[in-house]
C-alpha positions as CSV (number, residue, x, y, z in Angstrom):
1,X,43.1,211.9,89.4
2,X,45.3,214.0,86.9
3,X,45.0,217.9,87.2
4,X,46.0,219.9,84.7
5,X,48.4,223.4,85.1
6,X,46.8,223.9,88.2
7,X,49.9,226.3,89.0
8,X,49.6,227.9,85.6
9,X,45.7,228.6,85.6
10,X,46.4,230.4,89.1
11,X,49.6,232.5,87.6
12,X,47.7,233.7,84.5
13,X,44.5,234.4,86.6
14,X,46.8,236.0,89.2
15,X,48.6,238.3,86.4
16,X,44.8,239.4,84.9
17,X,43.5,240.1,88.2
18,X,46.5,242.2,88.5
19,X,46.5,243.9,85.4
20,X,42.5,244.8,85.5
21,X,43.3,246.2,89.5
22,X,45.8,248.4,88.0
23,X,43.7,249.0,84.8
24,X,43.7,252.8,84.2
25,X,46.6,253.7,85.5
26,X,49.8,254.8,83.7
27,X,53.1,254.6,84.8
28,X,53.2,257.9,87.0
29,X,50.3,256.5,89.0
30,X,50.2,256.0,92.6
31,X,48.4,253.4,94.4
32,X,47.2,253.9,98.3
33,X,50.6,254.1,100.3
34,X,51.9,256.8,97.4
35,X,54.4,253.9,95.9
36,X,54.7,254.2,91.7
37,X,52.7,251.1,90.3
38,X,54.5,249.5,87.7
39,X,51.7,248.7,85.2
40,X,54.2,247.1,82.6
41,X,55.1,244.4,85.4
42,X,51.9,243.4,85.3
43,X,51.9,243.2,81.8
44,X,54.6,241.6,81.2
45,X,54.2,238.9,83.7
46,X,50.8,238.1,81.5
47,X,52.8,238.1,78.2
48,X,55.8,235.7,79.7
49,X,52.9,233.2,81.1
50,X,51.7,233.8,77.5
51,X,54.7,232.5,75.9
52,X,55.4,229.5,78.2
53,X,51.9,228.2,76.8
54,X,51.3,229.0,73.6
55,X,47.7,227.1,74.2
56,X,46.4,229.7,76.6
57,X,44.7,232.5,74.9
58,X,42.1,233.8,77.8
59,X,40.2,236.4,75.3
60,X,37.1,237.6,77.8
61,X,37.7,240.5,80.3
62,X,37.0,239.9,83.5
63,X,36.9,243.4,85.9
64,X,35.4,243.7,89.2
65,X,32.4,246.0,88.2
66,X,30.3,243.3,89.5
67,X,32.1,242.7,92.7
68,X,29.1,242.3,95.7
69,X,26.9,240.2,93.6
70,X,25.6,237.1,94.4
71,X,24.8,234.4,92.3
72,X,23.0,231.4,93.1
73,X,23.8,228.7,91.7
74,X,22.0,224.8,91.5
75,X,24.3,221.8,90.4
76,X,24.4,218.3,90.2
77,X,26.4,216.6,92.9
78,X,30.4,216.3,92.3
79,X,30.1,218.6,88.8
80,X,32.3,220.9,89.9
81,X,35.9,221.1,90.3
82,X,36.1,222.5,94.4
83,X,39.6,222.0,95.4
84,X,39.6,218.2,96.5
85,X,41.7,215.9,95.7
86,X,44.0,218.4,94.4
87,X,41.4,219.9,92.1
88,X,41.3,223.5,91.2
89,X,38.4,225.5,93.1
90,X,36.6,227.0,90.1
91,X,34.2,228.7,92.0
92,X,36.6,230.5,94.8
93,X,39.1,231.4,91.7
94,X,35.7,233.2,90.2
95,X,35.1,235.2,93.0
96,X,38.6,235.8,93.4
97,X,38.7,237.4,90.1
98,X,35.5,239.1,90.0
99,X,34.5,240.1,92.9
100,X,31.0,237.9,92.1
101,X,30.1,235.7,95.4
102,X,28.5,232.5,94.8
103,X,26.1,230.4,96.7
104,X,26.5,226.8,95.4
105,X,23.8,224.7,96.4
106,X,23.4,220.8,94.8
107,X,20.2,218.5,93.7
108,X,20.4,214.6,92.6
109,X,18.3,214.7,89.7
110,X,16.2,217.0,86.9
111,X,13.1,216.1,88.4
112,X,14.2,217.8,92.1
113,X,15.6,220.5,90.4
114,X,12.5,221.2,88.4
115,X,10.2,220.9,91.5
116,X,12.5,223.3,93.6
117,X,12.4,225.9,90.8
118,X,8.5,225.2,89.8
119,X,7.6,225.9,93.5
120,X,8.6,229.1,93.6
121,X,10.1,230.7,96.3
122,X,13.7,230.8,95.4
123,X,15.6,232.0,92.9
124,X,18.9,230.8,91.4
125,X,20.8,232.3,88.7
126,X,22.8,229.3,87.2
127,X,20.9,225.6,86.5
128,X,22.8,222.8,84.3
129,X,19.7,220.5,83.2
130,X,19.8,218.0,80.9
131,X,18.3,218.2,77.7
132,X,14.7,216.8,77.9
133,X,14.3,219.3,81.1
134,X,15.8,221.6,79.5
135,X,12.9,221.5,76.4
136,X,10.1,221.1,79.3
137,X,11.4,223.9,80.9
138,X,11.9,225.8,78.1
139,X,7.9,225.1,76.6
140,X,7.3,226.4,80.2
141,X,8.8,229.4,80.0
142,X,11.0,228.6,82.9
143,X,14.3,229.6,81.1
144,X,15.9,233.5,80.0
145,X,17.7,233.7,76.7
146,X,21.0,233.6,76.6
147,X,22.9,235.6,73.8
148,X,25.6,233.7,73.0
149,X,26.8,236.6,70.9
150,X,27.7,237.7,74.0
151,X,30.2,235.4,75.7
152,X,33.8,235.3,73.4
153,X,34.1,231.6,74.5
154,X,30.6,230.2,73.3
155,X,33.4,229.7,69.6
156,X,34.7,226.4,71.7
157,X,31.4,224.9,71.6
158,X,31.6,221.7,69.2
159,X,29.4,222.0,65.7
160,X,27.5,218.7,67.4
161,X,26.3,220.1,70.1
162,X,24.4,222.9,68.6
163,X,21.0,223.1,67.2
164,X,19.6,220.3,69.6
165,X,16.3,219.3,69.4
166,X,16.0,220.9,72.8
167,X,17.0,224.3,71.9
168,X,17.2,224.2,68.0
169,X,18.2,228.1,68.0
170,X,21.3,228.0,71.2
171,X,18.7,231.2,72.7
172,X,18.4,228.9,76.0
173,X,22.0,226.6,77.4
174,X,25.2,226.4,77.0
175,X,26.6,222.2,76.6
176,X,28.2,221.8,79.7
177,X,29.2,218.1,79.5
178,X,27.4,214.7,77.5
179,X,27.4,211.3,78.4
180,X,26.4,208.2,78.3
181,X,24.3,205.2,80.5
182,X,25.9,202.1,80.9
183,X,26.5,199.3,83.3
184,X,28.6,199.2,86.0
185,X,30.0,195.6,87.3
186,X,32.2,194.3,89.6
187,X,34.5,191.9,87.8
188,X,35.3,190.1,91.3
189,X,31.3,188.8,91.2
190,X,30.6,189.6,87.1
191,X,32.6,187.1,85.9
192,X,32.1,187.3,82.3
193,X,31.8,190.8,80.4
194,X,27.6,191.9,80.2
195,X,26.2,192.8,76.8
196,X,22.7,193.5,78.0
197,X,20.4,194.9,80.6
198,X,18.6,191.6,81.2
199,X,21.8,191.3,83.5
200,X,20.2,193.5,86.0
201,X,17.4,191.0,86.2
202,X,19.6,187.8,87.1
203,X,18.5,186.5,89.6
204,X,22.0,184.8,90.5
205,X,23.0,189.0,91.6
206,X,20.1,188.6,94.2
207,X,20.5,192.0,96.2
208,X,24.1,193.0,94.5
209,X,22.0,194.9,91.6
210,X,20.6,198.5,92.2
211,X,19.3,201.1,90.0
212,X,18.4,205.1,89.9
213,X,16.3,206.5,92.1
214,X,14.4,208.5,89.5
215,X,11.5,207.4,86.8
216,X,13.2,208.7,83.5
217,X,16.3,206.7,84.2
218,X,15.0,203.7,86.2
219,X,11.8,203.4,83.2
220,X,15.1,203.8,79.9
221,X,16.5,200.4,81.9
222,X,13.2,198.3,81.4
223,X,12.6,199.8,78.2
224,X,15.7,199.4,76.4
225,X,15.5,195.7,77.4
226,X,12.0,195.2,75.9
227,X,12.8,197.2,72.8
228,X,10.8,200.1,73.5
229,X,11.0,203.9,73.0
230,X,12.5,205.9,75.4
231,X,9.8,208.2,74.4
232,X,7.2,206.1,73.8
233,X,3.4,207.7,73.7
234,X,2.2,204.1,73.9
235,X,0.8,203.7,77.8
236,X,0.9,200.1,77.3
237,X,4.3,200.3,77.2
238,X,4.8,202.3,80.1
239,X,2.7,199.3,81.9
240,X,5.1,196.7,80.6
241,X,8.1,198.8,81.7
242,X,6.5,199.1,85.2
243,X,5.4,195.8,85.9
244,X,9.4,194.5,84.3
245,X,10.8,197.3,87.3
246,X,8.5,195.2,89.8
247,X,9.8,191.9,88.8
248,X,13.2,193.3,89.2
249,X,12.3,194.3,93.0
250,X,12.4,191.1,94.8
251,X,16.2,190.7,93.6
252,X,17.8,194.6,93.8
253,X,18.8,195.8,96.8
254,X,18.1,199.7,96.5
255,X,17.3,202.4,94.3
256,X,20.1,204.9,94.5
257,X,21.8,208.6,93.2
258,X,25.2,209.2,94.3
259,X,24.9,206.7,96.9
260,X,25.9,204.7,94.0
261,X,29.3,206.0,95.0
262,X,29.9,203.9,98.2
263,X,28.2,201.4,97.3
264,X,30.0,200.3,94.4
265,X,33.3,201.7,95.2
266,X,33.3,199.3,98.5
267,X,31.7,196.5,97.5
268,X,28.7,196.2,98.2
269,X,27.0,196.4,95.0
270,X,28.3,194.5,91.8
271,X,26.0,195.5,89.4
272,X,24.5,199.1,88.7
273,X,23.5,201.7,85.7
274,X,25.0,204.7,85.8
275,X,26.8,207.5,83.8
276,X,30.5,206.4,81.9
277,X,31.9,209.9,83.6
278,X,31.1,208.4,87.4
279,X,32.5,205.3,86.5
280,X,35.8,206.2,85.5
281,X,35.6,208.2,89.0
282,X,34.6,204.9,90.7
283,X,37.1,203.0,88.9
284,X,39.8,205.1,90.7
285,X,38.6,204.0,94.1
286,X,38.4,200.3,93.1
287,X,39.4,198.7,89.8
288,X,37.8,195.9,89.9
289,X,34.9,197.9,88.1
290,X,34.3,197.8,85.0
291,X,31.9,199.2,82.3
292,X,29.9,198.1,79.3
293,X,27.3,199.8,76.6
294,X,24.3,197.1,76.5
295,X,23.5,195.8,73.0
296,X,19.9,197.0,73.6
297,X,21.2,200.6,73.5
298,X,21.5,203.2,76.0
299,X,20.6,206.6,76.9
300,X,22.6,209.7,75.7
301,X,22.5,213.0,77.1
302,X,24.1,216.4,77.1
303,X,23.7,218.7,80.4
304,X,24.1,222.2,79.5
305,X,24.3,225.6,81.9
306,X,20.7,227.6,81.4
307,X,19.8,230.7,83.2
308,X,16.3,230.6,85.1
309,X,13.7,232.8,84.2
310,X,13.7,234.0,88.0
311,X,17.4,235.2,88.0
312,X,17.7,238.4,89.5
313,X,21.8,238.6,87.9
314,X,21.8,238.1,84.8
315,X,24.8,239.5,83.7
316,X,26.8,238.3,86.9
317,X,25.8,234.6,85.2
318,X,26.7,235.7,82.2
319,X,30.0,236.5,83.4
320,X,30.0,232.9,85.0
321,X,29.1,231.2,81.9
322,X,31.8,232.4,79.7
323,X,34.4,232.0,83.0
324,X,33.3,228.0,82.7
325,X,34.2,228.1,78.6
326,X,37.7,229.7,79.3
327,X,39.6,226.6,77.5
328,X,42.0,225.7,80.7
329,X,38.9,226.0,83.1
330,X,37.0,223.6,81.3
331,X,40.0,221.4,81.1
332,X,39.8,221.3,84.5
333,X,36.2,220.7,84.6
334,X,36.4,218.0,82.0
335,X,39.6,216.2,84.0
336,X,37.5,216.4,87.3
337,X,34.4,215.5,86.4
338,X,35.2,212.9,84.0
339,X,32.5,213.3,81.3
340,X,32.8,214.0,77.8
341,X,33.4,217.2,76.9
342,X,31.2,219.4,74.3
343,X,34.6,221.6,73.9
344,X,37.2,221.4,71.1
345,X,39.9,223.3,73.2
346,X,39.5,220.5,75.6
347,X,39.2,217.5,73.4
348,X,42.0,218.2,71.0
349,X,44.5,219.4,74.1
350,X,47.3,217.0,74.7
351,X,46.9,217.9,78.2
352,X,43.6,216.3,78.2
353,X,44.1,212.6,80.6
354,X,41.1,211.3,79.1
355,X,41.5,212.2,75.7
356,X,40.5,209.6,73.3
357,X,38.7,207.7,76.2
358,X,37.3,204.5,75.2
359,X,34.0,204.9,77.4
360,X,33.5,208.7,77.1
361,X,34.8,208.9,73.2
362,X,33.7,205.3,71.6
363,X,35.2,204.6,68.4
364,X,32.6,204.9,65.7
365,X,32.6,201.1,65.2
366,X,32.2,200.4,68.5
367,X,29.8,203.4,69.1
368,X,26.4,201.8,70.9
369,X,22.6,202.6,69.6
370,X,21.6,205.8,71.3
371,X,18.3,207.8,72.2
372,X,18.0,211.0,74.0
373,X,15.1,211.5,76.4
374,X,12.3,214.1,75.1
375,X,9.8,216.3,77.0
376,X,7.1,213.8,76.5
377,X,3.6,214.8,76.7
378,X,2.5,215.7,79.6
379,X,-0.2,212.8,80.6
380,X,2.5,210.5,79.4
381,X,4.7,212.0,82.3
382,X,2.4,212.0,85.2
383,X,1.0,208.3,83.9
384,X,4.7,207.2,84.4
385,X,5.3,209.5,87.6
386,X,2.5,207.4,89.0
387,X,3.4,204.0,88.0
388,X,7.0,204.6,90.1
389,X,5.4,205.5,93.0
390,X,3.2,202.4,92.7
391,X,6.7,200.8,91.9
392,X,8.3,202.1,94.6
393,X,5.5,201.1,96.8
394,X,5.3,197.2,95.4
């Protein structure tokens, strides 16, 4: 996979680290062994990395004021940049810089996250849900305020991605990344390019089909194939969806997260839904995948970073909030992993590998029918939470 400047996001981090350690001092200072500290150096190493990239303009201050702290925080699997595969270790280069430790712990979908954080007992201090958790958590007063005013980045945020239903006034998240569902098929067994779900109930894929292992996802599959709100308030519905995901039993072969990984990057799966950004990650690993939007319409989300109501560091997040904006460290988010990006430093850089992607930036004509998932009511949710288990259990 591409990386972008990795050697120049270290320099220029390198030079600020430098020049806020030396902060303060003139040009008589000393440091600890009595040797004259050449603050200008410092300075003008900054300036000269400056100059060679004309696109890097790294406006917040980072300083060490916070160094000690910890900060937990609770991602999706493989949403990070960690220094695989030649990728940039966002979260060491953060502490390197700041001084601000950080405890990075994963979860495989909203619904675990939301149990882990309803149940009490810990307390994290950085959370990228996606938007219909992000309402429901927000109705449940799960979620601080974020003053955006606050972080001299939040300006790279896309017009689009603001004022979301989910948080109409930006007090609560931050767009991390947005996507899309689709299906993933292995040409070698798909012959012929899919244009609907009902492909994941053909019985000639007998156990070469799985689907996610959670109800909001698994549910949008049957639904969008019978022509039904992702939203719906109609229990009916949610019947019809269920008993479809039961017919569909006797032929998948499992329900899955980021199994999904393995499975279809060796083979032995040819059909699943999942997220454009993974496929283009699976692709890499075996391109005989390929990807399609169903005519039916599919799913569209937007993750974003949101501080929980239990954090104990809220400006330490902060901090890391606004680190995650800085236009090259999102470039390397965005190039690792492999989602559309809500940032217009990233999409208009001619750095970007992926920039004009056909599956993460459809053309407008070619743009499928899209519905975001809501917080739906809640005996709407537990009716559907109870038809998967009895799905899961057929």
């Amino acid at each position: 996979m591409k990386k972008t400047k990795y050697t120049t996001v270290l320099s220029l981090l390198l030079a600020f680290m430098l020049i806020f350690t030396l902060g303060g001092c003139d040009e008589n200072s000393q440091n600890g062994d009595g040797n004259d500290v050449d603050t200008d150096l410092a300075e003008d190493v900054a300036e000269e990395l400056e100059d060679d990239d004309n696109e890097i303009n790294y406006e917040a201050t980072y300083n060490k004021d916070l160094a000690g702290t910890t900060i937990n925080v609770f991602n999706w699997g493989e949403y990070i940049p960690d220094g695989t595969e030649g990728s940039l270790d966002i979260n060491k280069v953060f502490t390197e810089l700041t001084g601000i430790k950080i405890n990075y712990t994963t979860y495989e979908s909203n619904e675990s996250m939301y149990s882990k954080l309803k149940g009490g007992g810990v307390s994290y201090d950085i959370i990228i849900p996606s938007d219909y958790m992000i309402e429901r958590m927000r109705k449940e007063g799960m979620l601080k305020e974020i003053n955006t005013a606050g972080l001299s980045n939040y300006k790279y945020i896309d017009k689009r991605y603001k004022n979301l239903y989910f948080d109409k006034e930006n007090s609560y998240s931050v767009p991390y990344c947005v996507g899309m569902v689709g299906i993933i098929y292995n040409t070698s067994v798909v012959k012929k390019k899919p244009d609907s779900w009902g492909i994941m109930w053909d019985e000639k894929y007998t156990d070469n089909i799985l689907n996610f292992n959670n109800p909001r996802d698994a549910f949008a599959t049957a639904q969008l194939l019978l022509g039904f709100d992702l939203n719906s308030l109609n229990r009916a519905q949610w019947d019809m969806a269920a008993e479809k995901l039961k017919e569909q039993k006797a032929i998948l072969q499992s329900y899955v997260m980021d199994e999904i990984y393995q499975k279809m990057e060796d083979g032995e799966a040819a059909i699943a839904p999942y997220y454009a950004g993974d496929f283009l990650l699976m692709q890499e690993n075996n391109p005989d995948l390929e990807f399609t939007y169903p005519k039916e319409g599919v799913n569209i989300f937007v993750d974003s970073i949101c501080i929980p109501k239990s954090s104990k560091n809220y400006e330490a997040a902060m901090t890391y909030i606004n680190f995650l904006l800085e236009p090259e460290i999102a470039l390397e988010i965005a190039e690792y992993v492999m989602y559309a990006s809500p940032h217009t430093a990233v999409v208009n850089s001619d750095d970007y590998s992926l920039k004009g992607n056909e599956y993460l930036y459809p053309k407008e004509e070619e743009y499928p029918k899209v519905q975001y998932f809501h917080d739906i009511d809640e005996g709407i949710r537990i009716y559907y939470e109870r038809l998967w288990e009895d799905v899961k259990l057929f």
